[in-house]
Structures are given as C-alpha cells and as structure tokens.
DRENPA-3360 file (N, C-alpha, C; in nm, 2 decimals, always signed):
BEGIN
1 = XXXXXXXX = +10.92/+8.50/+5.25/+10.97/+8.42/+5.13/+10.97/+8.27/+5.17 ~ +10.93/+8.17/+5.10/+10.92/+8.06/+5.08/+11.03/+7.98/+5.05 ~ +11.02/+7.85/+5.10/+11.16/+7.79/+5.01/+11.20/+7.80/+4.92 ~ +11.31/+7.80/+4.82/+11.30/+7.76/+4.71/+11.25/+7.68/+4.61 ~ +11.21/+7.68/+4.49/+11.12/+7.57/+4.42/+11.16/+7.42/+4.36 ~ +11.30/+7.43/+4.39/+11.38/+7.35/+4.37/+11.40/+7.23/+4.51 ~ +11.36/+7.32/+4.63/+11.39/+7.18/+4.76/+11.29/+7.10/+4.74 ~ +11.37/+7.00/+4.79/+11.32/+6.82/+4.76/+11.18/+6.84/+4.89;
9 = XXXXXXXX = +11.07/+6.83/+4.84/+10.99/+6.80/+4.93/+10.97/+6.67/+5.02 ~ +10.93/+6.68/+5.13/+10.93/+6.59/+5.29/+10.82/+6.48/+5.23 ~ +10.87/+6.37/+5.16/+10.81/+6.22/+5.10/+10.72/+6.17/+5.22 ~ +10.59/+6.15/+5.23/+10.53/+6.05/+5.32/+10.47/+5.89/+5.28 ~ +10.44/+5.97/+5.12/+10.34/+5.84/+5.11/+10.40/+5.72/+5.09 ~ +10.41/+5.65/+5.11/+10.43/+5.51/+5.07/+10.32/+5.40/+5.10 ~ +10.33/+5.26/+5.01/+10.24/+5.18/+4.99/+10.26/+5.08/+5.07 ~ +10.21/+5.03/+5.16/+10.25/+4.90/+5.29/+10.19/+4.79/+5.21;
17 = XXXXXXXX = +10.23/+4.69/+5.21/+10.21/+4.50/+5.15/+10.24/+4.50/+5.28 ~ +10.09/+4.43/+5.33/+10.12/+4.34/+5.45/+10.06/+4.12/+5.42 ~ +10.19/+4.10/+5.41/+10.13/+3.96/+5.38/+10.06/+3.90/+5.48 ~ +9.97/+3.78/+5.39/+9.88/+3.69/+5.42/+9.88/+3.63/+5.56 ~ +10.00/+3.62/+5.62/+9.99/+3.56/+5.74/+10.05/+3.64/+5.86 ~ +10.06/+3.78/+5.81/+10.05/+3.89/+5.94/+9.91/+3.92/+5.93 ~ +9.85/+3.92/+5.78/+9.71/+3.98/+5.82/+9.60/+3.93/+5.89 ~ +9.66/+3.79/+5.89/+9.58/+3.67/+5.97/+9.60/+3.70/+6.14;
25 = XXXXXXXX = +9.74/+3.69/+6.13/+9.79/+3.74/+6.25/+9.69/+3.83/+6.36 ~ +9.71/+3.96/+6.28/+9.67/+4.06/+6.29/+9.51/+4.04/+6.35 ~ +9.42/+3.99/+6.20/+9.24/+3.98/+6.27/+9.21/+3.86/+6.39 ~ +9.26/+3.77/+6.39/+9.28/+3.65/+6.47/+9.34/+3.77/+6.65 ~ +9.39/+3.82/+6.60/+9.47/+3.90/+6.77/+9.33/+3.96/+6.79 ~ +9.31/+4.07/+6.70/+9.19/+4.17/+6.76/+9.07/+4.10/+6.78 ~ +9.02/+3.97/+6.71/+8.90/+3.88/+6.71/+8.92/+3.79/+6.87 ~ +9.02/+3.78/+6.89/+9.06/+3.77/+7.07/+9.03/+3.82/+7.20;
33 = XXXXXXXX = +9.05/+3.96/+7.13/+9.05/+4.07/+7.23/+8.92/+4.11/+7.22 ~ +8.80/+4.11/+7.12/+8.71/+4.18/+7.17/+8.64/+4.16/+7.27 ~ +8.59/+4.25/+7.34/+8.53/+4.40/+7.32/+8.65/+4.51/+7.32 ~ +8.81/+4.45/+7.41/+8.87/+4.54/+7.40/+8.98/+4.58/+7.33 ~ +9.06/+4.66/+7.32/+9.14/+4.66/+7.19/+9.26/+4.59/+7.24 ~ +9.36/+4.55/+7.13/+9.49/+4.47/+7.11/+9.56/+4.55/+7.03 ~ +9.72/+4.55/+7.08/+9.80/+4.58/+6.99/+9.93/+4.52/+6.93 ~ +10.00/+4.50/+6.86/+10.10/+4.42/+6.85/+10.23/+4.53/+6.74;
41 = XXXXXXXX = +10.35/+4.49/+6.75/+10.43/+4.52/+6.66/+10.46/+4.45/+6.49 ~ +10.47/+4.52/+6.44/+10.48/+4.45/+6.28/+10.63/+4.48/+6.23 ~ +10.66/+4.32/+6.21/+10.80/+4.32/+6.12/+10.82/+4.28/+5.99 ~ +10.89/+4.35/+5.93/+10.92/+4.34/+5.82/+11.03/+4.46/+5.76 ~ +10.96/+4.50/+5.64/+11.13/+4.55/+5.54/+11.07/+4.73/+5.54 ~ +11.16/+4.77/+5.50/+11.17/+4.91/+5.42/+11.23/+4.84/+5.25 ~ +11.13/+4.85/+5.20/+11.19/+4.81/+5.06/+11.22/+4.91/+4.93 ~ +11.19/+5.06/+4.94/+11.23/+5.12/+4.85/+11.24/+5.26/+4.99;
49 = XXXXXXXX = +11.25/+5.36/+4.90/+11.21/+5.49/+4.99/+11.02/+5.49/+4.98 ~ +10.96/+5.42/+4.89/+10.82/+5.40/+4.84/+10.71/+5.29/+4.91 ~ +10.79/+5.18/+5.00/+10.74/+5.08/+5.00/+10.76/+5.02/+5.14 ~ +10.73/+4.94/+5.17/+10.73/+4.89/+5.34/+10.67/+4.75/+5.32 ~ +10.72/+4.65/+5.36/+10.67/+4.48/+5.34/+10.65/+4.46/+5.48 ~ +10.50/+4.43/+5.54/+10.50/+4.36/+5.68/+10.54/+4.25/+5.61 ~ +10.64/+4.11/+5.72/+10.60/+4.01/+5.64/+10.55/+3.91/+5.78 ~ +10.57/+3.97/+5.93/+10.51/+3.94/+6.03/+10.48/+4.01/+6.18;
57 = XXXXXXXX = +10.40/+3.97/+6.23/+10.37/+4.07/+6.38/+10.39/+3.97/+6.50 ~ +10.39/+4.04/+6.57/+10.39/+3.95/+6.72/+10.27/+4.06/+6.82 ~ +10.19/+3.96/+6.85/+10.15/+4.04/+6.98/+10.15/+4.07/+7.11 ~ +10.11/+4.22/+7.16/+10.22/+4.30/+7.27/+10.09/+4.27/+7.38 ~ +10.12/+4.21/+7.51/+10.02/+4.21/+7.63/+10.02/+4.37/+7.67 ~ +9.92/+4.40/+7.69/+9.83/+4.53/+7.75/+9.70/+4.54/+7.77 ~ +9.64/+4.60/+7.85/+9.49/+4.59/+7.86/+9.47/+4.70/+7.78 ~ +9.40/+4.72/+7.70/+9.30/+4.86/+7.62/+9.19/+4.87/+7.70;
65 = XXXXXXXX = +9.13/+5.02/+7.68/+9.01/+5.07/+7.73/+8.95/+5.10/+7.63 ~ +8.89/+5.03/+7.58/+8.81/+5.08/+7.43/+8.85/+5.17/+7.34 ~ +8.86/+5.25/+7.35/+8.90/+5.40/+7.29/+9.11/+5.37/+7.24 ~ +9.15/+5.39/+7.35/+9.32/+5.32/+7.38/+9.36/+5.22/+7.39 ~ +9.42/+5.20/+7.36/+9.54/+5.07/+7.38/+9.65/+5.15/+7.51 ~ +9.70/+5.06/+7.62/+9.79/+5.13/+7.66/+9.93/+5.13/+7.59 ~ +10.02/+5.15/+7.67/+10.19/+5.21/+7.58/+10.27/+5.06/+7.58 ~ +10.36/+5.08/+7.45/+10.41/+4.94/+7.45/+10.49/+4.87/+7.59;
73 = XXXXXXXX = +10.48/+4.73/+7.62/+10.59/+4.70/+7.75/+10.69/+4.71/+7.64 ~ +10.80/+4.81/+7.72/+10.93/+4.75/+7.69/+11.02/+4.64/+7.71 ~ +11.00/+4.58/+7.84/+11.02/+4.47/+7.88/+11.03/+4.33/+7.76 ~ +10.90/+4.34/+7.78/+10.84/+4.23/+7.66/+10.89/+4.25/+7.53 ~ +10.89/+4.42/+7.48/+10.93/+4.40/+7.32/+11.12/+4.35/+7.35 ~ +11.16/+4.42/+7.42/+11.28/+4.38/+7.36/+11.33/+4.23/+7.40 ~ +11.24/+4.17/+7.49/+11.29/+3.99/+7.51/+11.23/+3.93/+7.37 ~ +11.09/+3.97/+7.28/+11.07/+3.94/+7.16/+11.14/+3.97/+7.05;
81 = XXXXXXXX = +11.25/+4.07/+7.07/+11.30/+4.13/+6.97/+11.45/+4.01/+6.99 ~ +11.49/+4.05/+7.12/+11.60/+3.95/+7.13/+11.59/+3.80/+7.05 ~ +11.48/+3.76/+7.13/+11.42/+3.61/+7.09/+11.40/+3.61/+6.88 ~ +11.37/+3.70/+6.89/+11.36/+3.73/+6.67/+11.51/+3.73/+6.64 ~ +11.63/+3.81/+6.70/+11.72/+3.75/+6.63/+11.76/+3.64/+6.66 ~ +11.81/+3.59/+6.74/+11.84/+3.44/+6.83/+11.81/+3.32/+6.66 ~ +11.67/+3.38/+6.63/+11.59/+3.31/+6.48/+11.71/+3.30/+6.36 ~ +11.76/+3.42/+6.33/+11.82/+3.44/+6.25/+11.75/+3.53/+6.13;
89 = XXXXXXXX = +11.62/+3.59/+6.18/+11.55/+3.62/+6.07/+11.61/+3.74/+6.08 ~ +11.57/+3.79/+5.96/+11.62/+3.94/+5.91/+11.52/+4.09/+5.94 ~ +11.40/+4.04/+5.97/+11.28/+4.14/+5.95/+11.33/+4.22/+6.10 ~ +11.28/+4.33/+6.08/+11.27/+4.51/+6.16/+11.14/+4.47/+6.17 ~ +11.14/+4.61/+6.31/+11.02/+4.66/+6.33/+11.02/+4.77/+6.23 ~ +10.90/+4.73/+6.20/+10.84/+4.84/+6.07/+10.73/+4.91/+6.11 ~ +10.67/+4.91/+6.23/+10.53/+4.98/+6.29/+10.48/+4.95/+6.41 ~ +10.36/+4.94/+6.40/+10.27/+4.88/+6.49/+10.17/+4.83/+6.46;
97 = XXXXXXXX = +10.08/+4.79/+6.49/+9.95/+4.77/+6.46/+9.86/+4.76/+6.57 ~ +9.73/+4.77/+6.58/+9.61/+4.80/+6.67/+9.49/+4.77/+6.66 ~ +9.39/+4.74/+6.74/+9.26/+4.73/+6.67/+9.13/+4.80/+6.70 ~ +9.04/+4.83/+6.63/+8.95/+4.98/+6.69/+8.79/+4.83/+6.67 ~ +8.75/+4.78/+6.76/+8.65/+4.69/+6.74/+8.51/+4.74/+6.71 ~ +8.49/+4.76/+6.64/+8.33/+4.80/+6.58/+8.39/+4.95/+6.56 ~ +8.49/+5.04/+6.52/+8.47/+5.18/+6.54/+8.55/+5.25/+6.42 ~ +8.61/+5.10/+6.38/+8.67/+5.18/+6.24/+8.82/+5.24/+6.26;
105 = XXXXXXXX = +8.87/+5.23/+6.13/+8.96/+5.29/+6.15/+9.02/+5.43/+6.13 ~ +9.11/+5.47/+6.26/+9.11/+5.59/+6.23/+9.24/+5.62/+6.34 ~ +9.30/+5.71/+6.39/+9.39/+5.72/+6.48/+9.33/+5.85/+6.65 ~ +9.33/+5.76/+6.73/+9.28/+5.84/+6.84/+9.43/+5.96/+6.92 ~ +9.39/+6.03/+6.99/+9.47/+6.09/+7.05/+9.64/+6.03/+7.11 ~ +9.55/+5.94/+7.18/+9.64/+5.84/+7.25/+9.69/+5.78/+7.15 ~ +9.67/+5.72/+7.01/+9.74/+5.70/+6.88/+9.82/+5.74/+6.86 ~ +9.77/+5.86/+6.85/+9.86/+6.00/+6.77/+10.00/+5.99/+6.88;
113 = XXXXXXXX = +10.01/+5.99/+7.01/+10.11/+6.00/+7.06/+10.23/+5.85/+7.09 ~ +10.12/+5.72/+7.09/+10.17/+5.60/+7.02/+10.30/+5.62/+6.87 ~ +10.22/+5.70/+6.83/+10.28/+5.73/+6.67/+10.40/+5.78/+6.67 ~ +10.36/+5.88/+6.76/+10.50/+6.00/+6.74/+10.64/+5.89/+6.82 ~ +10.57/+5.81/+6.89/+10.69/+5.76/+6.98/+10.80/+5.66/+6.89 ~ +10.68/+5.59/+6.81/+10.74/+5.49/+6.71/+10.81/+5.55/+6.65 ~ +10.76/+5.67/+6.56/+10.80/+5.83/+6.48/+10.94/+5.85/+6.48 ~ +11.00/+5.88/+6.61/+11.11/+5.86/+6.71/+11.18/+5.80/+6.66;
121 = XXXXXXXX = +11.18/+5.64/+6.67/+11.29/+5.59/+6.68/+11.33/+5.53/+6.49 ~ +11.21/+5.57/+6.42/+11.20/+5.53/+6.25/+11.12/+5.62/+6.21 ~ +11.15/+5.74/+6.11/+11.05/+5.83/+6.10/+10.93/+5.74/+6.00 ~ +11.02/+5.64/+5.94/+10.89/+5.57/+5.85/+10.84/+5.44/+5.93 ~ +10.83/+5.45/+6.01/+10.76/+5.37/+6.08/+10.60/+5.39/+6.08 ~ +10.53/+5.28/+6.04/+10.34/+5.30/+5.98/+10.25/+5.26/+6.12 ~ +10.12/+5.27/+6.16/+10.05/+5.29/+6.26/+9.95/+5.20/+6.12 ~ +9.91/+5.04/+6.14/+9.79/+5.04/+6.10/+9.68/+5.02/+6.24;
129 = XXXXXXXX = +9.56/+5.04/+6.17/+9.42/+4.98/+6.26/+9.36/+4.91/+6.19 ~ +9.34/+4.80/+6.23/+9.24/+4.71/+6.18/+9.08/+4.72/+6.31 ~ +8.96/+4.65/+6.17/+8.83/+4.67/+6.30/+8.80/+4.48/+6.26 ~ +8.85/+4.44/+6.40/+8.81/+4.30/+6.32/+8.65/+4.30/+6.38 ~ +8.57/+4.34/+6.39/+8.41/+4.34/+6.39/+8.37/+4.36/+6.27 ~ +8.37/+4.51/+6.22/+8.31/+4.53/+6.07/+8.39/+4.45/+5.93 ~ +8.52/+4.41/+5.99/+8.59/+4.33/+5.88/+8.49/+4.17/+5.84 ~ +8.45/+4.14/+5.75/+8.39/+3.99/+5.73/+8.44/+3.91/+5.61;
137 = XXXXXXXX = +8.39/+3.81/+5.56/+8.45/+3.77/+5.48/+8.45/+3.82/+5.35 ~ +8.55/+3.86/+5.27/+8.60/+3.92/+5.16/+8.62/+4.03/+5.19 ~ +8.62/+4.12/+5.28/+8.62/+4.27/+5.32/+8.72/+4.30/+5.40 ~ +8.80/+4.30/+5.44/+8.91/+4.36/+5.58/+8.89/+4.48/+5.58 ~ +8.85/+4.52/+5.74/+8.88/+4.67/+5.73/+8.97/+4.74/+5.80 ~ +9.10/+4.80/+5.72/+9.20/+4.80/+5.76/+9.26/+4.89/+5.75 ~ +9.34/+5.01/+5.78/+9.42/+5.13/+5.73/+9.53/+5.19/+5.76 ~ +9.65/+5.22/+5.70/+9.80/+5.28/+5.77/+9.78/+5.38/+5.76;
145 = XXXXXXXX = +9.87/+5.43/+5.89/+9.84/+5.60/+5.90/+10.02/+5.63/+5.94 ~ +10.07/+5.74/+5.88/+10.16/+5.81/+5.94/+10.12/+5.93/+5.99 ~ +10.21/+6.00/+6.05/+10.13/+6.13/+6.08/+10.21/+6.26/+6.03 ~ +10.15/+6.38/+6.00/+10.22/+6.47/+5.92/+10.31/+6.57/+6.03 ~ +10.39/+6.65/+5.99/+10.40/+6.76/+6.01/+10.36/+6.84/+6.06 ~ +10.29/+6.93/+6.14/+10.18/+7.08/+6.14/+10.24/+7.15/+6.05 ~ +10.45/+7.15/+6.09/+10.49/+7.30/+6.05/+10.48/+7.27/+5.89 ~ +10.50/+7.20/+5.88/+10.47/+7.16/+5.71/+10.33/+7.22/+5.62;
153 = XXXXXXXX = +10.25/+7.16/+5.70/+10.10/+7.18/+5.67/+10.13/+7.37/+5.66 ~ +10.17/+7.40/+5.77/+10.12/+7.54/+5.81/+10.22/+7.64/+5.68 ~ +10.33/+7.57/+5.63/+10.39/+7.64/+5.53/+10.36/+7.59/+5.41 ~ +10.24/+7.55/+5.40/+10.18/+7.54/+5.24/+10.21/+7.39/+5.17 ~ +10.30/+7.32/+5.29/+10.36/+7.23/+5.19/+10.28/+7.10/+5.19 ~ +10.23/+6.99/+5.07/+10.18/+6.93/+5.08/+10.26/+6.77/+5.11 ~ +10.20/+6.68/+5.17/+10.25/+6.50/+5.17/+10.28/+6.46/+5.05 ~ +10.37/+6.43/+5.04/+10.42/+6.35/+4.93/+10.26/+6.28/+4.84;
161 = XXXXXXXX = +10.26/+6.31/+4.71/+10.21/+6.28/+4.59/+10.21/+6.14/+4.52 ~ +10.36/+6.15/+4.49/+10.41/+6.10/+4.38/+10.45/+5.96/+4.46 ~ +10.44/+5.79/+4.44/+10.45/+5.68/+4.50/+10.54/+5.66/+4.34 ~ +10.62/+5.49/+4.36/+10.69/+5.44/+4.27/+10.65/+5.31/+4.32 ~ +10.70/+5.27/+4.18/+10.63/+5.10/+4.18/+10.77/+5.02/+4.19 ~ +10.88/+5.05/+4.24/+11.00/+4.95/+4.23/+11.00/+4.85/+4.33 ~ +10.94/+4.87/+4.44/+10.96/+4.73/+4.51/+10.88/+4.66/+4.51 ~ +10.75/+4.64/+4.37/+10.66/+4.56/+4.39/+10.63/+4.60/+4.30;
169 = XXXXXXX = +10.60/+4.52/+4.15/+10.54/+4.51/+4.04/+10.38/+4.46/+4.02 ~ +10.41/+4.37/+4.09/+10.24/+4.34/+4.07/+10.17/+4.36/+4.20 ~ +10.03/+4.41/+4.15/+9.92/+4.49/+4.25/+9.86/+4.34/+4.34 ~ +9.88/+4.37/+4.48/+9.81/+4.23/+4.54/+9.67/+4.25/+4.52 ~ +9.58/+4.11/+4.52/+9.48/+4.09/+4.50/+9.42/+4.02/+4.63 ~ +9.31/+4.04/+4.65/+9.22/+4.01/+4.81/+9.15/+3.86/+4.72 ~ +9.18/+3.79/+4.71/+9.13/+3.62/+4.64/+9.17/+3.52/+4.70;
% end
C-alpha cells in the first residue's frame, strides 16, 4: 500500500535567476581555465520555497582533470566566507557552480557526489554547469541540476511539477 493521496509531495523544482554579473563571473572563470575545468561557489538568496537568486560567485582554487573538478578546499571556502561577512553582505551559499569545456552540460559521477555533499548541508542547494566553449555570443550554455531521490523514483513518486511565480514576476530576458 502506497502513501496516502493526500501527502504533500517531495518539491524539487525550482527556477534559479542567476544575475548578470555572476553569469559573467561564472564564463570569464571557466574561459580561464580552459582546457581544464573550474569551479566556484554561488551566493545568493532562497527567495520563495519556488525560487533561488544567484546574485554572486567566488572562485574555488583546484586543479580539474577534464572530466572532474576536484573537492571543495575547505580551508579557502570558509576564509572567503568569513571575509563575505566581515562585508556586511547578506547573500548564502546557494550552490555551486562548475564548468564542463566543450562537453556540455550535464552532471558527472564525481558531480553527483559534489552534489550530495552540498545536498548535506542545504537540501536546496543547485549544482549549475556552464560550457564556456560552446557558449558564444547570444547563447550561454548553461544548466542547474539537483539530484533526485532513487527511493522516491522507485515508489512511483514524481519531482515536483508544479513551480510559482512569487518571487519574481517578470521572466528575464538574454538582451
């Protein structure tokens, strides 16, 4: 027997706004790093149960092997994190971000376990990849990934559907 038809299903989707000058951030890091990958942390907001605002990133020293990115320094995040409040700014880590150069975006193994770690400590914590190779002008190619469940999957249950539009009324535009 199944849950009942009344439990609140396990919400995943939500819509990420990453502004103009993390996304700069962001292709400027990986357009650095090629041939190998870069990764950096992304801060910003939780703005509804629906929504997530990068409004900036910092990037994390590691060497990548094409394929991977190695594991975050802790060292380094939390003297960056220190040094962000010291600012006075308000923004969280809200994810991460990464870059897959010519390969597109998608989440590798070693991702997937990146993920679960961030997962950990914010279950809504987003994993984007950006490819700053195939990205050119007027195009970014770019994608958030959370990761699901299995046991979920395996009891029939589907990712969240249903998104709301409360923390952001108007749709950004790439201009």
């Amino acid at each position: 027997q199944g849950p009942p038809t009344d439990a609140p299903a396990v919400d995943t989707a939500e819509q990420v706004y990453i502004s103009s000058l993390a996304l700069l951030k962001m292709l400027k890091h990986g357009r650095a790093g090629v041939p190998m990958e870069v990764m950096g942390l992304m801060l910003g907001e939780f703005v509804d149960d629906y929504t997530v605002r990068v409004i900036d990133v910092f990037a994390m020293p590691q060497s990548g092997t094409g394929v991977s990115v190695e594991a975050v320094d802790p060292v380094f995040q939390a003297k960056m994190l220190d040094m962000l409040k010291q600012t006075g700014r308000p923004e969280m880590v809200v994810g991460w971000y990464h870059s897959h150069p010519g390969f597109g975006c998608w989440l590798s193994g070693v991702d997937i376990n990146t993920q679960q770690s961030f997962e950990a400590l914010s279950e809504r914590a987003v994993a984007v990849v950006v490819d700053p190779i195939q990205s050119v002008k007027g195009k970014v190619v770019i994608d958030a990934f959370r990761l699901i469940n299995a046991n979920m999957m395996v009891l029939g249950h589907e990712p969240r559907q249903t998104t709301s539009n409360l923390g952001h009324l108007n749709k950004p535009s790439i201009q």
